[in-house]
Each structure stands twice: as structure tokens, then as C-alpha cells.
N, C-alpha and C positions, 0 to 999 in steps of 0.2 A: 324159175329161179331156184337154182339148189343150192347144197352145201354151205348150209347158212352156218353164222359164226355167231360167238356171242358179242356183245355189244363193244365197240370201242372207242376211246376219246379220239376227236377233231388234235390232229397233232398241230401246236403251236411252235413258229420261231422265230425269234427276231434278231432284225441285222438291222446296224446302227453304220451311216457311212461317215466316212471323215469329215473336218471342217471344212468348206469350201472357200475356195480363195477371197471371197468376199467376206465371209464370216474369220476371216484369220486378220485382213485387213482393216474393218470395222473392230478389230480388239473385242472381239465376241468371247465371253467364257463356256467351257466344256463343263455340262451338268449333268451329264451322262457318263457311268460307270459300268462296264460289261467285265463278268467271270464265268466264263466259258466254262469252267472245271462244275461250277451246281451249280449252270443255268441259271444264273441271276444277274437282274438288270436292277442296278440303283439310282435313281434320279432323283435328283437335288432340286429343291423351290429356291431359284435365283434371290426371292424376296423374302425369304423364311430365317429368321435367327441363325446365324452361320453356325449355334451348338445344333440348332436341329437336324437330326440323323437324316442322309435321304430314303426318300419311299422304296422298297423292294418290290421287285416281280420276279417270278420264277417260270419258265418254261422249260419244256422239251430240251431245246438247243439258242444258244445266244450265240451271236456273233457280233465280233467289231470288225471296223474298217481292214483288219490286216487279212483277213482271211481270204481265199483267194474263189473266184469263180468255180472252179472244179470242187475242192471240197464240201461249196453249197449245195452242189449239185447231189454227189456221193452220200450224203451226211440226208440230204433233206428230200430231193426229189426220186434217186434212183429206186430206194423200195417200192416206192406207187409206182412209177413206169414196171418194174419187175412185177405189180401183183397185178395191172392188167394186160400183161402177157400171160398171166395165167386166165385173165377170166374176168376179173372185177374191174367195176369202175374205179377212177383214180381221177382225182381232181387236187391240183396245185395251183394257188391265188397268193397273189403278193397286194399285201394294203397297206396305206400310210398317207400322212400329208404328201401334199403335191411337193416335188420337188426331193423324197427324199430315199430317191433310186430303186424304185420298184419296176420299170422297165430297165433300169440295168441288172437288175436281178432276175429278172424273166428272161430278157434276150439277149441284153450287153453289147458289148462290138462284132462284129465280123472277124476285124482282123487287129493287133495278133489274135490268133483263136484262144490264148489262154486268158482272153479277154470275154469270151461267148458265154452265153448264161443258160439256165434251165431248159430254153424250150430249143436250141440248135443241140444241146448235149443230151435232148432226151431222143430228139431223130437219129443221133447216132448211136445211142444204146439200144433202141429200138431194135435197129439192122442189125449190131453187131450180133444181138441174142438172136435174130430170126435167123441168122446165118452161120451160127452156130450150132443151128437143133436140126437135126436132118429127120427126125422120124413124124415132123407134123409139117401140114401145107398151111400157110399166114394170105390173107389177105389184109391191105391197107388201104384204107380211106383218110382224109384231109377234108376237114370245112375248119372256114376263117369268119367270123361275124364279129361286129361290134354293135352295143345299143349308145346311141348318140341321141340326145337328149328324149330321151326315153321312146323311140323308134330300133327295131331290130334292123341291123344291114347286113346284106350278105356282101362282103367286101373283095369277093372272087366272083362275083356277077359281073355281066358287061354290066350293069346298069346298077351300081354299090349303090345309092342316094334312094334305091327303092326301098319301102318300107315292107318287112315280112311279117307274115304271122307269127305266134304262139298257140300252138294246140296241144290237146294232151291225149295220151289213149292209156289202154289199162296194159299193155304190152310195153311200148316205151317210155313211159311219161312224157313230163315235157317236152314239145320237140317246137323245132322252126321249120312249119312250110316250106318246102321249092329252097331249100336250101342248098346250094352247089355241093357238090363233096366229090373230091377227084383218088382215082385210084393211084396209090402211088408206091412206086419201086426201088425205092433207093431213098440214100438221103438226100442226094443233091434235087431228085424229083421236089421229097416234102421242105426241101428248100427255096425251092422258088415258089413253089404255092405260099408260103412264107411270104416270100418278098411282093409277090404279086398282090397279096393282101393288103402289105404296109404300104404300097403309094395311095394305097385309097383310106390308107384311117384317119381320122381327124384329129390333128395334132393342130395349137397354137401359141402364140407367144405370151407370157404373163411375166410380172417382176420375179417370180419365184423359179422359175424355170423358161426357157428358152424356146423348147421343143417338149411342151406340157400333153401329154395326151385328154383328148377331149370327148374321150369315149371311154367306156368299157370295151375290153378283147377278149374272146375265144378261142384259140384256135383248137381242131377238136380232131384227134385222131384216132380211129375206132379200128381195131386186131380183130379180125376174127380167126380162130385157128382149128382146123380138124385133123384130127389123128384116128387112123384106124385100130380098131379095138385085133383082139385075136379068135372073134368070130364072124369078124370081117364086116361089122357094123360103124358107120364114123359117128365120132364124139364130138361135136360143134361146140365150141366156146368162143363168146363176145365179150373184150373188154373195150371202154370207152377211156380215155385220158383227156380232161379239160384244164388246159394249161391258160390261166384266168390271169391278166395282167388289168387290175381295177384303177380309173382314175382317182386321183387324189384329192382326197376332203383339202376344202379352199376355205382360206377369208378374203373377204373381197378387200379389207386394208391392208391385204400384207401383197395380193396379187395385183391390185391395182386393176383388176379386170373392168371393164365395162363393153357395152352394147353385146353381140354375141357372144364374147368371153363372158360376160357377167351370167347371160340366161343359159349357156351353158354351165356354168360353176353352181349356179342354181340348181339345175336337174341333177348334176350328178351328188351333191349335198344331200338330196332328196332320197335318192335311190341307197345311198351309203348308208343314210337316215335308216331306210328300211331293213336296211343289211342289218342293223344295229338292233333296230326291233327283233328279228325272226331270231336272232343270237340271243339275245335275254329274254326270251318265250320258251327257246328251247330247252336255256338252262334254268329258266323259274320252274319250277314244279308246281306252283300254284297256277300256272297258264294253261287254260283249255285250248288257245288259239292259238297255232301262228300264222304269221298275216304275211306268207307267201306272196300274193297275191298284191300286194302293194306298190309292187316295185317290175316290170320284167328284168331284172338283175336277179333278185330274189326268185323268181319262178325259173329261169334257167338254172339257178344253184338249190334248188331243191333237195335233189338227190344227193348235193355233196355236203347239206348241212341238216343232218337227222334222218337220212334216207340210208340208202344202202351204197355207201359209195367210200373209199379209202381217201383219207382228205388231210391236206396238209396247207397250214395256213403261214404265211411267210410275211410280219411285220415290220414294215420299211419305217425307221425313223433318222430325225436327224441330232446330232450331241450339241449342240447351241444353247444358250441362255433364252434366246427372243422366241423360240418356240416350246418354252415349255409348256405351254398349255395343250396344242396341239399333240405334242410328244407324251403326256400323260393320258390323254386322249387314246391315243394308239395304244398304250400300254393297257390300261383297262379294258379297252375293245377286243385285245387280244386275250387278256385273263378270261376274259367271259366265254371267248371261242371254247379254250380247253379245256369247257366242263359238256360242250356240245359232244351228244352219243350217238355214231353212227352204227348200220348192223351192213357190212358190208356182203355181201354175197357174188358168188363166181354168177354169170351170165351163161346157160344155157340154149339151143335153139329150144322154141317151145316145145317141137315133139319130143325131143330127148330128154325135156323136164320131164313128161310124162314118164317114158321109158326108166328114167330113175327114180323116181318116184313109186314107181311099180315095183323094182327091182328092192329097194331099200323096204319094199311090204314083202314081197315074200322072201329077203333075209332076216325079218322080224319075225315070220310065221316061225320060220325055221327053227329060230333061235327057240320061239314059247314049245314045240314040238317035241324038241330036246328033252327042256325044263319035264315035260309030262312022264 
């Protein structure tokens, strides 16, 4: 690991979607106020003195409903896909209650395409920049996993319902066992790895949402790129992009879930739980701990929460009266993110660490030889 940086904040943003036909029909009130110009979200307490002011939040970038697919993309995810084309990890995760467009913000529609979200518009920036740069050779890799009530699936296996490991090594970190990952050449290639992943994730019906995801997602696409130097030695750089679409914290009175839906709503509560702890560990200074480890959600997102990884966190809420609790919820969960400090660092092969590392000692020598 070289060319390390000095420390920087877990970028935060939130996107608030419109009323939904239900909630316009029901006579629902809007308590949700977004100002794009200073990043500030103000939310109103339905049941609080209509003199009293609503609560402010500030983040990175807010969005409301009118904003369009592409501009989320350009504004929030294009920097991290650009900086591990250079080298670094990059990790983008969308969170909120259930139901309140965090797979439309990750993936969106197919078609029209100005319908498509983060992870179809990173495959084709992807390409467009590899094919763009003629003096370095790229390779691409694709893995898909989701954890389903706290089991890893590799969702591109003939056999998704198998259960994977988590190991760790002092080279890679956490990794998952026997995990498929296909080499891939184009977009339409890392497109269908895509879709071949989604028949197999566990999605179900709940009162809140139709087509509820009932897992956490992965999908994980790793660059490596080499350039020949002008003494004819190549320069090997890895970056890794985990484009993280997390299920949505549930109440079981508002979802109506039971039998499997319920002990799925269950585990991923738990796991969100944990998500919530390793965030306020990270940013208590008083914390000798965090408790990684409590969750495998948590231990896959290691690196992108206090590790070395370029990370940007994308808060899905909804503008309704009936959820405010939920929605203050998110909002605080999210203030807490961006005091999270990662040290991001370019990804070298390990020999060429050495090699630079060597190199950066004798232009120090140099440098003190001078000084003499």
C-alpha cells in the first residue's frame, strides 16, 4: 500500500423521494424540507407545536424528488468510480427505511435508460474511461453476493442458497471464500453478470414495499491496471468499487410482515443494528472498540468504514407525516456517518510496494546528501 493521503471524511448525501400515490391519497402531510444550495435537510415533528422550528441536518449534497438519475450519479458516485481507476478502493452504499428508493437509487430501471441508477451508469463509465486511456492495459473482474439473514451467498454460483465463508488475510482483508468473479469486457458483459445475479436475490412482498429486498447486495468490481514505466518496468495498480444496496430497517407494524418476512426483518434490523454501532465507535473518540465483527455486513464494510477505502454514503428517506420517526432515524444515522475518517490509499501489487518504497528511501537519501 502506497501513496497514502491524509485522512478524510465518509462523504454523506441524502435523497428524499416524492409522495407516493398512496401517501397523496391517504391525505398524508409533507414534513420534509430539502435546500440543495447549503445542504440542508429540515424536518418537522408532525406532533410538535406548529411554532416549533423543524430539526436541521446538513450534509455534503441533499437531494429532493426532482433531481434526475444522472445527476446523482455525476454529483455523488462518479468521483469514487474515477478514483479507483486510479488505484483506490471506492465504496458506494445507499441506506434508509424500507420502501424509501434505495434500489432505485442504486440500480433504477433498465429502460428508459435516463431511468438507470448508480451501478448500470458506473459500468459505463467504467468503459468509457478504459477506452479512452491507450497507454495502460485494464483488467475487469465482477463478483455479486448478498448476506441473507446473516449467511454470505454468492448469487453467480450455480448453487446461490450455498452458504460462504468470511476470511481475512494481512494482504487482502476481508474476503469471501470460492467466491465466483467473472472476467469482464464491456458493459453489456458486466450487465448481464448483473442480471444473472438479480434472479437469484431474495426479494419479498411487505405492506411497505411490493418488491422489498430481503438481503444486503454487493456487487464488486475490481480494475487492475499496468502501465509501462520508461525503463521498461510495469506499474501494477488495484482498485476495488463495492456498490452496496443495504436492506431497509423495518417495523413489523407498519410492514405487516410475519413468518419469513418477520425473521428476515429480524436479521436485517440486527445487522443495520450493528451497522449503527461500528458508526458511533468510529466517531466516539472515547471508543477503544469497534465491533466489526458483530455483524458479517459490518465485516465486509470494514475497509469502507475507518479503513482505507473512498466512501460515499447515500441516505434514502421518505417526506411523509407517518414516518417521521423512521426519517429522523436516517437522518441522525447519517450525521453520525460524516464524522467517519477514512485514510484512503492507491493499491499497489505487493512487489511494486517494495520497489517504491525503496525508491521514495533513496530520494530521501538524496534529498539529506544535498542538505550536507
Amino acid at each position: 500500500m502506497a501513496t497514502k493521503k491524509s485522512p478524510e471524511t465518509v462523504r454523506v448525501v441524502v435523497r428524499c423521494r416524492p409522495m407516493s400515490r398512496k401517501e397523496v391519497e391517504d391525505s398524508r402531510v409533507k414534513i420534509v424540507q430539502i435546500n440543495d444550495k447549503s445542504g440542508e435537510v429540515a424536518l418537522r415533528n408532525p406532533e410538535a407545536d406548529a411554532r416549533e422550528a423543524p430539526k436541521p441536518f446538513t450534509f455534503d449534497q441533499v437531494y429532493d424528488h426532482e433531481i434526475g438519475q444522472e445527476a446523482v450519479f455525476e454529483t455523488t458516485a462518479m468521483p469514487i468510480v474515477d478514483s479507483v481507476l486510479q488505484g483506490y478502493n471506492g465504496t458506494v452504499f445507499a441506506y434508509g427505511q424500507t420502501g424509501t428508493g434505495k434500489t432505485h437509487t442504486m440500480e433504477g430501471q433498465w429502460d428508459p435508460p435516463t431511468l438507470r441508477g448508480i451501478i448500470p451508469r458506473a459500468f459505463c463509465h467504467v468503459f468509457e474511461c478504459i477506452d479512452a486511456t491507450h497507454e495502460q492495459n485494464f483488467l475487469v473482474r465482477a463478483s455479486f453476493l448478498e448476506i441473507y439473514n446473516e449467511e454470505v451467498r454468492d448469487l453467480l454460483s450455480k448453487d446461490p442458497k450455498n452458504r460462504l465463508e468470511l476470511k481475512e488475510s494481512v494482504d487482502s482483508g476481508v474476503y469471501v471464500k470460492d467466491l465466483t468473479s467473472y472476467v469482464v469486457k464491456g458493459v453489456s458483459e458486466m450487465e448481464n453478470v448483473l442480471l444473472a445475479g438479480k434472479k437469484n436475490r431474495s426479494v419479498g412482498a411487505t405492506l411497505m414495499n411490493q418488491d422489498s429486498s430481503r438481503s444486503h447486495s454487493i456487487f464488486a468490481i475490481v480494475i487492475e491496471s499496468s502501465v509501462e514505466s520508461a525503463d521498461g518496468t510495469s506499474h501494477i495498480r488495484q482498485g476495488k468499487l463495492n456498490l452496496v444496496d443495504l436492506a431497509g430497517s423495518e417495523r413489523q407494524s407498519k410492514t405487516g410482515a410475519t413468518g419469513d418476512r418477520l425473521k428476515e426483518a429480524t436479521k436485517i434490523n440486527l445487522s443495520l443494528s450493528a451497522l449503527g454501532n461500528v458508526i458511533s465507535s468510529l466517531v466516539d473518540a472515547k471508543s477503544k472498540h469497534v465491533p466489526y465483527r458483530d455483524s458479517k455486513l459490518t465485516r465486509l464494510l470494514q475497509d469502507s468504514l475507518g479503513g482505507n477505502t473512498k466512501t460515499v454514503m447515500v441516505a434514502n428517506m421518505g417526506p411523509a407525516d407517518y414516518n417521521y420517526d423512521e426519517t429522523i432515524s436516517t437522518l441522525r444515522y447519517a450525521n453520525r456517518a460524516k464524522n467517519i475518517k477514512n485514510k484512503p490509499v492507491v493499491l499497489l501489487d505487493p512487489q511494486q510496494n517494495m520497489v517504491e518504497e525503496l525508491r521514495k528511501e533513496i530520494q530521501s537519501l538524496r534529498v539529506e546528501n544535498k542538505a550536507l
